[in-house]
C-alpha positions as CSV (number, residue, x, y, z in Angstrom):
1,X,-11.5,35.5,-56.8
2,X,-12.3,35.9,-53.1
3,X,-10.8,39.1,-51.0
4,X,-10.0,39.1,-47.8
5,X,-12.6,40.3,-45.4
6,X,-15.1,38.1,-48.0
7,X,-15.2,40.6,-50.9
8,X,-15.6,39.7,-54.2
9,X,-13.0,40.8,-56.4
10,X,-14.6,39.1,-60.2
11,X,-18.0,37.9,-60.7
12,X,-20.1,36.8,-63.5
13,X,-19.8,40.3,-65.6
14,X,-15.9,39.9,-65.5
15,X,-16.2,36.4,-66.8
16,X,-17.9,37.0,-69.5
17,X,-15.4,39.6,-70.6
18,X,-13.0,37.2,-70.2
19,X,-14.5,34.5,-72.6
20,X,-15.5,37.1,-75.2
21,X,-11.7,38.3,-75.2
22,X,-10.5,34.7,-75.7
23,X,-13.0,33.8,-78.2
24,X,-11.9,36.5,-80.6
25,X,-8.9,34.7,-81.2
26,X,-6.2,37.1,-80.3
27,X,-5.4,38.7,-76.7
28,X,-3.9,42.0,-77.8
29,X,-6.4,42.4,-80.6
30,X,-6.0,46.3,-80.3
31,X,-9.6,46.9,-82.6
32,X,-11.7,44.6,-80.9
33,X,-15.1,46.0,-79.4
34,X,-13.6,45.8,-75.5
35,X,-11.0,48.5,-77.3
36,X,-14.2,50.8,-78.7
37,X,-16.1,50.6,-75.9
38,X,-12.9,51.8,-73.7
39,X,-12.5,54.4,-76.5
40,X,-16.3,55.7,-76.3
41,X,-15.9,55.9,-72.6
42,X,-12.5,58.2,-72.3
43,X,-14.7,60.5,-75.0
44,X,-17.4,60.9,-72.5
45,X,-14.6,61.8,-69.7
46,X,-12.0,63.8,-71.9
47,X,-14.0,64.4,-75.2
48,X,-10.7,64.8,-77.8
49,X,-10.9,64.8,-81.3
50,X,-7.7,61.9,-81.3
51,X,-8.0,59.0,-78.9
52,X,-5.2,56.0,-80.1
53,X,-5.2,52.8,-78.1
54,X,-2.0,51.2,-78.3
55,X,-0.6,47.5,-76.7
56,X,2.1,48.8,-74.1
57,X,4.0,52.0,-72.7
58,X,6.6,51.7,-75.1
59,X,4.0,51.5,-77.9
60,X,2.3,55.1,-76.3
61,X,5.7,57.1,-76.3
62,X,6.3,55.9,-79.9
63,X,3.1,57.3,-80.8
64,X,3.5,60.2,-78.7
65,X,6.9,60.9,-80.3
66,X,5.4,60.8,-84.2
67,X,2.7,62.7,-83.0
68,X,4.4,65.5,-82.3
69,X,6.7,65.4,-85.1
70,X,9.7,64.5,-83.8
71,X,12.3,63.4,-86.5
72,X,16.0,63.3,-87.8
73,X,17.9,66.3,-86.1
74,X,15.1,67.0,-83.3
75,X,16.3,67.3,-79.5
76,X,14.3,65.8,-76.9
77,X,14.9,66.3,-73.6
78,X,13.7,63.0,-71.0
79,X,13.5,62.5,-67.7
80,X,16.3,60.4,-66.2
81,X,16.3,56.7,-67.1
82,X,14.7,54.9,-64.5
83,X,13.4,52.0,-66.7
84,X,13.4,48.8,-64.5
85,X,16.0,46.3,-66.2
86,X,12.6,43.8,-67.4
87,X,11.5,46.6,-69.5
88,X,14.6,47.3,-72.3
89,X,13.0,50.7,-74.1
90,X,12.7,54.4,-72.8
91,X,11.4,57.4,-73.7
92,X,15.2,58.2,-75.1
93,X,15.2,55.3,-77.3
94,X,11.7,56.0,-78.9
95,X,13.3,59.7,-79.7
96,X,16.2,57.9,-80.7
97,X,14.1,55.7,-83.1
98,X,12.6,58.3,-84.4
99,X,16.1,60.3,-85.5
100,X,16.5,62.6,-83.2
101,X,19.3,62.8,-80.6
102,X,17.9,62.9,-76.6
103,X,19.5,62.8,-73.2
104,X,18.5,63.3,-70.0
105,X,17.5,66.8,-67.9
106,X,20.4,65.8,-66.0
107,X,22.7,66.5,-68.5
């Protein structure tokens, strides 16, 4: 892909990426080794005991929500609901998934 001003944007390293990805024989394929070397690098940057990949946003605020134990009868406490209308979850629903009742700091 050119830039403007001549740049290259993806060369032959990104392309090779590209054909390993589609040769494994699933795009979100969460444990493939493009997911452990992205794991191994975060380590060296922020070196935590717990790193969990995960396929989407919605997918990290249901993890974060079980991770901190959230269940039946818990309050949580979100920002407003700015979720853009393509999108369909929020961090109130994944509380809400989870048992406990949430609304907003507004409230």
């Amino acid at each position: 892909m050119q830039l403007a001003g001549g740049g290259r944007r993806r060369g032959e390293p990104e392309r090779k990426q590209i054909e390993a990805m589609l040769q494994q024989g699933s795009l979100v394929y969460w444990q493939g080794p493009q997911t452990r070397v992205l794991t191994e690098r975060f380590r060296e940057i922020c070196p935590l005991r717990h790193v969990q990949t995960c396929s989407s946003g919605t997918a990290a605020i249901h993890i974060a929500v079980a991770a901190a134990g959230i269940g039946p009868g818990d309050e949580v406490i979100t920002s407003a609901d700015h979720s853009p209308p393509w999108q369909g979850r929020s961090p109130a629903s994944s509380a809400n998934d989870a048992g406990g009742p949430s609304r907003t700091a507004r409230e």
